[in-house]
C-alpha positions in Angstrom: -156.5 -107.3 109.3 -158.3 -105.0 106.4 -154.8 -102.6 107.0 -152.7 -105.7 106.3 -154.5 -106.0 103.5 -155.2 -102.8 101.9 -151.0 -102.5 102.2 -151.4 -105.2 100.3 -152.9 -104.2 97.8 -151.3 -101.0 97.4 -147.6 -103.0 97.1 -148.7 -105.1 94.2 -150.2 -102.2 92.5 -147.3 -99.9 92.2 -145.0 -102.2 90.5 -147.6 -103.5 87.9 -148.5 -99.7 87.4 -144.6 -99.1 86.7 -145.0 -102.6 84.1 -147.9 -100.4 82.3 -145.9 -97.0 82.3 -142.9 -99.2 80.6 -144.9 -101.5 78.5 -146.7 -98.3 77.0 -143.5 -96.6 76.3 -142.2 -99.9 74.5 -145.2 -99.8 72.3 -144.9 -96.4 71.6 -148.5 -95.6 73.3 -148.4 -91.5 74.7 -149.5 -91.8 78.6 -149.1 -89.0 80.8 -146.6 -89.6 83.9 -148.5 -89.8 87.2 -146.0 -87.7 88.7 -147.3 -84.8 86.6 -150.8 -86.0 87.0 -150.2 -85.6 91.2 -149.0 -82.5 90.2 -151.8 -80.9 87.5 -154.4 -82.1 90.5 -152.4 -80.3 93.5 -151.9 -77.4 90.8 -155.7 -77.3 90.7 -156.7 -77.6 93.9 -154.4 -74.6 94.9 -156.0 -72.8 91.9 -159.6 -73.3 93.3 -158.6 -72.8 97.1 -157.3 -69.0 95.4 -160.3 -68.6 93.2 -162.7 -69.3 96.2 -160.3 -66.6 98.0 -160.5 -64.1 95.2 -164.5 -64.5 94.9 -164.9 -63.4 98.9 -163.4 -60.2 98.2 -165.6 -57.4 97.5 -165.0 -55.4 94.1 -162.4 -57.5 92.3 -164.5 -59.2 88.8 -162.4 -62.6 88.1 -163.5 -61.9 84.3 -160.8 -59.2 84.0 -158.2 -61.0 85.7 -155.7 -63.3 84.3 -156.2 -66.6 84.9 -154.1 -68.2 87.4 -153.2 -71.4 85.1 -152.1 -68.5 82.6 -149.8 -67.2 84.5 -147.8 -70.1 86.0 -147.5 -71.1 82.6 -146.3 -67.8 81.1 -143.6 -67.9 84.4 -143.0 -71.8 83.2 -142.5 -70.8 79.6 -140.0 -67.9 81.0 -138.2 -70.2 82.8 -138.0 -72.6 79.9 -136.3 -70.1 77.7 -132.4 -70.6 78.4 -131.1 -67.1 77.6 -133.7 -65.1 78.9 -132.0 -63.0 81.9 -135.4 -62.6 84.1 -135.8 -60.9 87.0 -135.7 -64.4 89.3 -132.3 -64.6 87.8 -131.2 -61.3 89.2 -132.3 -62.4 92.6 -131.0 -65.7 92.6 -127.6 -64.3 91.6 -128.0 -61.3 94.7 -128.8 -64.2 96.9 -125.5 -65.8 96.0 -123.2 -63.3 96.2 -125.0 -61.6 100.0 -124.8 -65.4 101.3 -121.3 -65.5 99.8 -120.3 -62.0 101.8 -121.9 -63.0 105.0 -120.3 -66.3 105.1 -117.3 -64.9 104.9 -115.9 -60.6 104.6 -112.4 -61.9 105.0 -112.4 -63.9 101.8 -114.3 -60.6 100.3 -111.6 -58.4 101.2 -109.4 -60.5 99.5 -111.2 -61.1 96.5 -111.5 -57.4 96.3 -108.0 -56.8 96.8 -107.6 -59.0 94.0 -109.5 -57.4 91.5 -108.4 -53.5 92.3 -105.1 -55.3 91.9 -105.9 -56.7 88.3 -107.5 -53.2 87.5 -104.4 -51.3 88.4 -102.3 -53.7 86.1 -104.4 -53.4 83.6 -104.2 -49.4 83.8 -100.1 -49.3 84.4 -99.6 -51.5 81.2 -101.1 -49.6 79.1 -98.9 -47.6 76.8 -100.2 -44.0 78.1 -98.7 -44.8 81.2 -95.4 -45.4 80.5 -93.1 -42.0 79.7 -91.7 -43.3 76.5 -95.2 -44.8 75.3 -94.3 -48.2 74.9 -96.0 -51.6 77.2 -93.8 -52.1 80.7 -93.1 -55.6 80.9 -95.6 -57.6 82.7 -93.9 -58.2 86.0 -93.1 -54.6 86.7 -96.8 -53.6 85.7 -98.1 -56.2 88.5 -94.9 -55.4 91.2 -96.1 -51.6 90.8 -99.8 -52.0 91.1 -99.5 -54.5 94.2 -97.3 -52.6 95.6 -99.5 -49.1 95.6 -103.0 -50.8 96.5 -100.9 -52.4 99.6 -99.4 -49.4 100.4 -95.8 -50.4 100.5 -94.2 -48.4 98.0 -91.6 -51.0 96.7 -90.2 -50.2 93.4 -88.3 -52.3 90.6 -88.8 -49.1 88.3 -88.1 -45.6 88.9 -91.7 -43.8 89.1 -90.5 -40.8 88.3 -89.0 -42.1 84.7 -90.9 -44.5 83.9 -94.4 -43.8 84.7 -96.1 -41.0 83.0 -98.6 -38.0 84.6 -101.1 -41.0 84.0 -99.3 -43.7 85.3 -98.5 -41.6 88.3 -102.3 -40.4 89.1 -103.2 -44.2 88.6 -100.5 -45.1 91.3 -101.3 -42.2 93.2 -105.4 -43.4 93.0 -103.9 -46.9 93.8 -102.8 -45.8 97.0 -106.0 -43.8 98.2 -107.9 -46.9 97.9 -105.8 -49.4 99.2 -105.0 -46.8 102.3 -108.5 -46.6 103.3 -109.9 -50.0 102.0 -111.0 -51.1 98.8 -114.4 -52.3 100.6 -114.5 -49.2 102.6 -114.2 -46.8 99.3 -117.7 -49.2 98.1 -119.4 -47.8 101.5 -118.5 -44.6 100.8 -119.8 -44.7 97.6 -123.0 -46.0 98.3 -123.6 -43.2 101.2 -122.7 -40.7 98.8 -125.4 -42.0 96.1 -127.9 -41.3 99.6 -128.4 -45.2 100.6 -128.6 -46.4 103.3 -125.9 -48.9 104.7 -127.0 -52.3 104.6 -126.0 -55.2 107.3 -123.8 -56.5 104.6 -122.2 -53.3 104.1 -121.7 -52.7 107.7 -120.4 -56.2 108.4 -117.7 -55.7 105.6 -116.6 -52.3 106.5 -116.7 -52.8 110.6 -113.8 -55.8 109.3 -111.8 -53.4 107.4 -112.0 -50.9 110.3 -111.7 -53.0 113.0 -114.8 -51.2 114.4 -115.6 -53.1 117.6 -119.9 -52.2 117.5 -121.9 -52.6 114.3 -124.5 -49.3 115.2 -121.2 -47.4 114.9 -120.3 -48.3 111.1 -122.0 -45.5 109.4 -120.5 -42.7 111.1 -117.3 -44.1 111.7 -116.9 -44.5 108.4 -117.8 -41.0 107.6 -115.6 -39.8 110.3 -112.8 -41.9 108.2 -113.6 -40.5 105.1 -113.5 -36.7 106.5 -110.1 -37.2 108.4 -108.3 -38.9 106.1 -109.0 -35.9 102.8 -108.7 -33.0 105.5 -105.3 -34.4 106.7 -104.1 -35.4 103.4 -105.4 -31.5 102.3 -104.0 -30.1 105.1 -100.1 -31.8 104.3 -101.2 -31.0 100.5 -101.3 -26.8 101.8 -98.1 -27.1 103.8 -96.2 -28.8 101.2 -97.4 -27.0 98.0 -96.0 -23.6 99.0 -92.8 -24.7 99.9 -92.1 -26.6 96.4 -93.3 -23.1 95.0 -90.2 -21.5 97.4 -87.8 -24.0 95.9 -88.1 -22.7 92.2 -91.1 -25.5 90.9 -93.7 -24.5 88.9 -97.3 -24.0 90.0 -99.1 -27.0 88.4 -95.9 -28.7 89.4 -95.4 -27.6 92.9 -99.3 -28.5 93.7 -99.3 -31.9 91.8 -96.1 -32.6 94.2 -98.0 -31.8 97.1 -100.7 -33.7 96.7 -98.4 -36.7 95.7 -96.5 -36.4 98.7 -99.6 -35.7 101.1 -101.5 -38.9 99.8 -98.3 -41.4 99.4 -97.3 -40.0 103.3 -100.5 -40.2 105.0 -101.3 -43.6 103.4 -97.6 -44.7 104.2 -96.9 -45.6 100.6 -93.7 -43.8 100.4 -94.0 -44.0 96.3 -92.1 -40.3 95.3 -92.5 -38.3 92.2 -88.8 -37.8 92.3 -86.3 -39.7 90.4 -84.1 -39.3 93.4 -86.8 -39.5 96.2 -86.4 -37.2 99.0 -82.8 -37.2 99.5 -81.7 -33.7 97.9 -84.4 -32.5 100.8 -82.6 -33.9 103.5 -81.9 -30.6 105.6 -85.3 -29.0 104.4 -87.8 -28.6 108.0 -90.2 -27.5 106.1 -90.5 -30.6 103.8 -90.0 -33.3 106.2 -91.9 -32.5 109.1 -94.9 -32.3 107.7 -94.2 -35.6 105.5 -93.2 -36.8 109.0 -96.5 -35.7 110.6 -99.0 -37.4 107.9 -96.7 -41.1 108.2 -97.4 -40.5 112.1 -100.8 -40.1 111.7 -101.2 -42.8 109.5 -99.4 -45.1 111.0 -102.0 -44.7 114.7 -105.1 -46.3 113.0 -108.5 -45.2 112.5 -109.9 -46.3 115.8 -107.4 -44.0 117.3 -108.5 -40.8 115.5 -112.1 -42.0 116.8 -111.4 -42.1 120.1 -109.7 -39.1 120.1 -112.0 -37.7 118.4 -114.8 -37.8 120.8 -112.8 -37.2 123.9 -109.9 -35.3 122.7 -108.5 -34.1 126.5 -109.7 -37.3 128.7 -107.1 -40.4 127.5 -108.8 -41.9 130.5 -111.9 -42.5 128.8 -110.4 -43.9 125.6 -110.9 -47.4 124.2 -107.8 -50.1 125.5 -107.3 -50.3 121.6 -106.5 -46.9 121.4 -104.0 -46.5 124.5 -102.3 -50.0 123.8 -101.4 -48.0 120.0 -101.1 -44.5 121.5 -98.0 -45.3 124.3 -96.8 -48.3 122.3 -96.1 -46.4 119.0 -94.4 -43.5 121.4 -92.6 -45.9 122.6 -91.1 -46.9 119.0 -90.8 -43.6 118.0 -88.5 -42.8 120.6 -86.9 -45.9 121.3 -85.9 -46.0 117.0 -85.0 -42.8 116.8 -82.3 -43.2 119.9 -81.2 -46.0 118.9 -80.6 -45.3 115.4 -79.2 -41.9 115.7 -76.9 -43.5 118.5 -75.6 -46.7 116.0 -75.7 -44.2 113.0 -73.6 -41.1 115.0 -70.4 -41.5 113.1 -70.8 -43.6 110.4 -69.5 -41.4 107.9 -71.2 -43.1 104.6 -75.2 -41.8 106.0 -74.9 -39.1 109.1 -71.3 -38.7 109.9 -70.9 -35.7 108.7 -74.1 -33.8 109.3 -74.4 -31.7 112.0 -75.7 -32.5 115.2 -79.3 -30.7 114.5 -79.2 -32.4 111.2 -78.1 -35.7 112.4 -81.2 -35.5 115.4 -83.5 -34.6 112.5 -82.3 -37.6 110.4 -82.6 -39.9 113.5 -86.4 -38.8 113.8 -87.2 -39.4 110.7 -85.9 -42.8 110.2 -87.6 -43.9 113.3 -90.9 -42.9 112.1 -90.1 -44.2 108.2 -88.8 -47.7 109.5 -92.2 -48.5 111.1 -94.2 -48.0 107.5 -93.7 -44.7 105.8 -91.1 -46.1 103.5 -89.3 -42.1 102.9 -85.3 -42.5 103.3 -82.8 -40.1 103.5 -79.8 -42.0 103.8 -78.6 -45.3 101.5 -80.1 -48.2 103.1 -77.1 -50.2 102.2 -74.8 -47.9 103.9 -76.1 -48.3 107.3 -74.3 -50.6 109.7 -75.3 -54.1 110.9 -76.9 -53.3 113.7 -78.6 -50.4 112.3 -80.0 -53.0 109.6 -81.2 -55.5 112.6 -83.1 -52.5 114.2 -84.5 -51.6 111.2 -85.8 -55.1 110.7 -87.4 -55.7 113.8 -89.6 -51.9 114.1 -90.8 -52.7 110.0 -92.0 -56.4 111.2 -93.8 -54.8 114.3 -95.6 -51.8 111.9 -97.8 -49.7 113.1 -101.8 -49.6 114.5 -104.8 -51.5 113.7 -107.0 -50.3 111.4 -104.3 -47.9 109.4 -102.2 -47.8 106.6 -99.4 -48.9 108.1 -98.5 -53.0 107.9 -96.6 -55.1 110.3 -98.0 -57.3 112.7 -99.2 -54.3 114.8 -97.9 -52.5 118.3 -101.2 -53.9 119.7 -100.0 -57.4 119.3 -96.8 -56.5 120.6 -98.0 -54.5 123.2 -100.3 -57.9 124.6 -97.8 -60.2 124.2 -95.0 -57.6 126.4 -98.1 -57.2 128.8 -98.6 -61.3 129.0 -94.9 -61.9 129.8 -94.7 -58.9 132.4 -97.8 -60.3 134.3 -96.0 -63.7 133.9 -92.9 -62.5 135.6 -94.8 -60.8 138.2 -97.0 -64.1 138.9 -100.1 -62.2 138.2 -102.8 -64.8 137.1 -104.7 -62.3 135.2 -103.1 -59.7 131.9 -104.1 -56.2 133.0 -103.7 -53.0 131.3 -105.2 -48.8 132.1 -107.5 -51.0 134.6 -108.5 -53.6 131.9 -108.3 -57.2 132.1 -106.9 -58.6 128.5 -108.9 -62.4 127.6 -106.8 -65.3 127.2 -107.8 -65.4 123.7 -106.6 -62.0 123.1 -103.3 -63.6 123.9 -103.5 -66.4 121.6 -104.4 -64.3 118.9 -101.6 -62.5 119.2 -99.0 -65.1 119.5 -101.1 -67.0 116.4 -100.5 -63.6 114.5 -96.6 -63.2 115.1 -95.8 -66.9 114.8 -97.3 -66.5 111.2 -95.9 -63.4 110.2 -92.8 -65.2 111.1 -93.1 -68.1 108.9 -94.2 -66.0 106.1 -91.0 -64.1 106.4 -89.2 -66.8 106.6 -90.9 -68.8 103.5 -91.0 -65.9 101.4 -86.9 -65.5 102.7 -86.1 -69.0 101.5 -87.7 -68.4 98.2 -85.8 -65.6 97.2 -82.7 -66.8 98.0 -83.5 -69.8 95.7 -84.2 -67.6 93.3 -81.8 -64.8 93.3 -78.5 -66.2 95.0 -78.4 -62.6 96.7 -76.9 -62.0 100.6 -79.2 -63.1 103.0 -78.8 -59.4 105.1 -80.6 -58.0 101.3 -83.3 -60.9 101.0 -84.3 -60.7 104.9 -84.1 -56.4 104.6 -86.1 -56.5 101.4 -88.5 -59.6 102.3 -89.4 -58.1 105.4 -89.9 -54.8 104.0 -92.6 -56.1 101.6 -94.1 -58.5 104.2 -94.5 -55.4 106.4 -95.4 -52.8 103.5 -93.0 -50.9 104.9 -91.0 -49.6 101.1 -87.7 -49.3 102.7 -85.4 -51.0 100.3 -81.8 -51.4 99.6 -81.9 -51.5 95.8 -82.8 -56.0 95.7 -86.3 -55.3 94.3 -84.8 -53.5 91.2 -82.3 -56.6 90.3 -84.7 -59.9 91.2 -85.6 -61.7 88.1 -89.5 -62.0 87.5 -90.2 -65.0 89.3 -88.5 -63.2 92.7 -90.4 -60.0 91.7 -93.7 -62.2 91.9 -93.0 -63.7 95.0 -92.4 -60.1 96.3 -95.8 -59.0 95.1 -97.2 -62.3 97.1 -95.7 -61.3 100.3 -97.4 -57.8 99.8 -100.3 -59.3 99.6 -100.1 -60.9 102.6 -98.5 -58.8 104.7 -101.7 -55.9 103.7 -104.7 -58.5 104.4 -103.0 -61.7 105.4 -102.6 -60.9 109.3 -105.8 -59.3 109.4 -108.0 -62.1 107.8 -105.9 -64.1 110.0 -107.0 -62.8 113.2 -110.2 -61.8 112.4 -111.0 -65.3 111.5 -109.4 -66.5 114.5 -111.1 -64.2 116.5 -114.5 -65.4 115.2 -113.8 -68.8 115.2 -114.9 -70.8 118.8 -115.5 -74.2 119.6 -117.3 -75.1 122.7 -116.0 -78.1 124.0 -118.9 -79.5 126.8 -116.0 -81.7 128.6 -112.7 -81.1 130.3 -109.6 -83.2 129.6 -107.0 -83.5 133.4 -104.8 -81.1 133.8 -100.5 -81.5 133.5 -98.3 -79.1 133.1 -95.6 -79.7 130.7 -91.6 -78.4 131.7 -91.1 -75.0 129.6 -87.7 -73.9 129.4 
């Protein structure tokens, strides 16, 4: 009964305390809120629980020490002052942008992409960059930097005419940082600088390596950073005397090099040449090593790991690394045969080379098609079915976690795999002794199946908007999709609005299929029931 009415009591005294609050405020009477009195007496309580704290520790004389009350206001007053940038701001806005990273690396990848993209305009429009000294119009500032930082090496200008020394060394540092990673670059810096990788760090970089375990980040991405300079200075050595042999000057000959070792080994195919690589055709000593870096660029960083550490046993390799070692032999030869076989006698590209020369030609527009972007012959010239070859090795590219594009000879390889266990009536996908998940195989078809439709969207767009032949939109849409840089001349002759949907596609096709299968890859649902089973007629 005395609960009942001590509730009571309490009830009718709240509201007749809130009439008091809102009669003194009528009158104009100053009362203190008794939200802030709870709050002065909890404030002192807490002070005197750390006083009586303070006194039980020997040696410390509370008459030289700042007052407790003093210093939460001081903090309070700091807080108070709107443009004051204090140190709690600092870590509020570090809090923000780790919980933003570790929510999601893909959408940091992007956003980085984004902004070495906007850096690289910024640098390409500037007047210094240009030969003749004067702005290049907006479109063609943004086409060129999207296409180096995605490694494509689509062009709608001629780099050689209109892009200065410093427009060239900013499309040249364009491509070293979109080969290896923009996000990988930022590791790289901050282990040079003698930090220590962070879980952030590592999370972002074992994304844009496709590094299977996170203890492995650090190294691995030393072991990228050495490979990648002593290959591209080992092409840079090869090359340099033989532009010396063919009459160049020094500085010219070893800026040449360079060029072509960086924009080969990241498979940009960008030349300092105003008519590429053509006059070079029947030079071995050019193209083979050009032909060499694009190969090794093309097989992936997880490959030069794993061969890395066991360089004679293939048997103890990674699946990953097999799947992109016999798989990309397997389009190397299977291009080349082909190619060379539809382009034998067609007099307008390879009819009239000799059989060596034409076998050369052959090899190295297999190993171009898949990503390097280098070509010998008029891509206009070739035949149909040439063109429909060509098509499908660019859309397949080359191996995760390298510089080449395409939806990756992995994927290909597990989806071949999946419909040769299939045929066989094998209820399991095996491969090298290796049982392949059923999500692997969803992933894969997820990753083709939207590759597709990007091709096709970004096909439908730019016939809209140019009115060109659909054999030129699909060659040159696919091309960009795949940051392959093969091109038959549309890029050059697209209004902007075409040239923008180009630089879209490139975009995509460098971290779209990626950030697609990574997420997908991360993303489950457990679902704690089982819907019947029926099996629908395929076919």
């Amino acid at each position: 009964m005395g609960r009942i009415i001590r509730r009571t009591r309490r009830r009718h005294h709240h509201p007749q305390g809130q009439l008091n609050r809102r009669w003194d405020t009528l009158s104009g009477a100053t009362s203190e809120p008794q939200k802030q009195q709870v709050r002065r007496s909890r404030r002192d309580r807490r002070e005197a629980e750390n006083l009586s704290i303070l006194t039980s520790v020997p040696g410390i004389d509370l008459d030289r020490l700042p007052t407790l009350r003093d210093h939460e206001d001081s903090e309070t007053q700091r807080k108070r002052t709107p443009l004051e940038f204090n140190q709690k701001t600092l870590e509020r806005f570090r809090d923000f942008i780790d919980s933003s990273v570790l929510a999601s690396p893909s959408r940091t990848a992007i956003g980085a992409f984004f902004l070495v993209i906007i850096f690289f305009t910024v640098m390409l429009s500037l007047p210094i960059s240009s030969a003749d000294g004067h702005r290049v119009a907006l479109h063609h500032a943004v086409f060129t930097s999207t296409s180096a930082v995605t490694v494509t090496g689509l062009t709608t200008v001629s780099t050689a005419d209109q892009w200065s020394t410093f427009g060239q060394a900013m499309i040249l540092l364009a491509c070293q940082v979109g080969g290896l990673g923009t996000l990988t670059i930022t590791s790289l810096l901050a282990l040079a600088i003698g930090r220590k990788m962070g879980l952030r760090t590592k999370l972002i970089a074992q994304e844009d390596l496709n590094i299977s375990r996170l203890g492995e980040v650090g190294g691995i991405v030393k072991a990228v950073a050495y490979a990648s300079f002593s290959i591209e200075a080992f092409i840079a050595m090869l090359l340099t005397p033989r532009f010396l042999a063919l009459g160049e000057a020094p500085h010219e000959a070893l800026w040449h090099g360079i060029f072509y070792s960086v924009s080969a080994f990241n498979n940009a195919g960008f030349t300092p040449h105003s008519d590429g690589i053509v006059p070079y055709g029947h030079d071995l000593f050019l193209l083979v090593p050009i032909c060499i870096a694009v190969f090794l660029g093309s097989l992936g960083f997880p490959v030069f790991i794993a061969i890395q550490r066991n360089p004679f046993r293939p048997s103890h390799w990674q699946l990953t690394a097999k799947l992109t070692v016999v798989t990309t032999l397997f389009f190397f030869g299977f291009g080349a045969f082909f190619w060379g076989l539809f382009e034998w006698n067609n007099p307008a590209t390879i009819g009239s080379y000799s059989p060596g020369d034409k076998i050369l030609n052959a090899i190295f527009a297999s190993v171009m098609m898949r990503s390097g972007g280098f070509n010998l012959v008029d891509m206009d010239a070739i035949t149909p079915v040439s063109t429909l070859l060509t098509d499908t090795l660019m859309f397949i590219g080359g191996g995760s976690g390298s510089t080449a594009g395409g939806v990756k000879v992995t994927t290909i390889a597990v989806i071949a795999l999946s419909i040769l266990a299939e045929a066989r009536g094998d209820q399991k996908v095996v491969a090298f002794n290796r049982t392949i998940p059923e999500s692997s195989l969803r992933i894969a078809i997820s990753v083709i199946v939207m590759g597709a439709t990007v091709v096709g969207v970004g096909t439908a767009s730019v016939l809209i908007i140019s009115g060109a032949d659909l054999k030129e939109v699909i060659f040159e849409v696919i091309s960009a999709f795949a940051t392959c840089g093969l091109s038959n001349g549309l890029s050059a002759s697209l209004p902007p609005a075409g040239v923008y949907v180009l630089s879209v596609l490139m975009l995509i096709g460098r971290v779209g299929t990626t950030t697609a299968a990574t997420g997908l890859a991360m993303r489950s649902r457990r679902r704690l029931y089982k819907f019947p089973e029926e099996r629908p007629t395929i076919g």
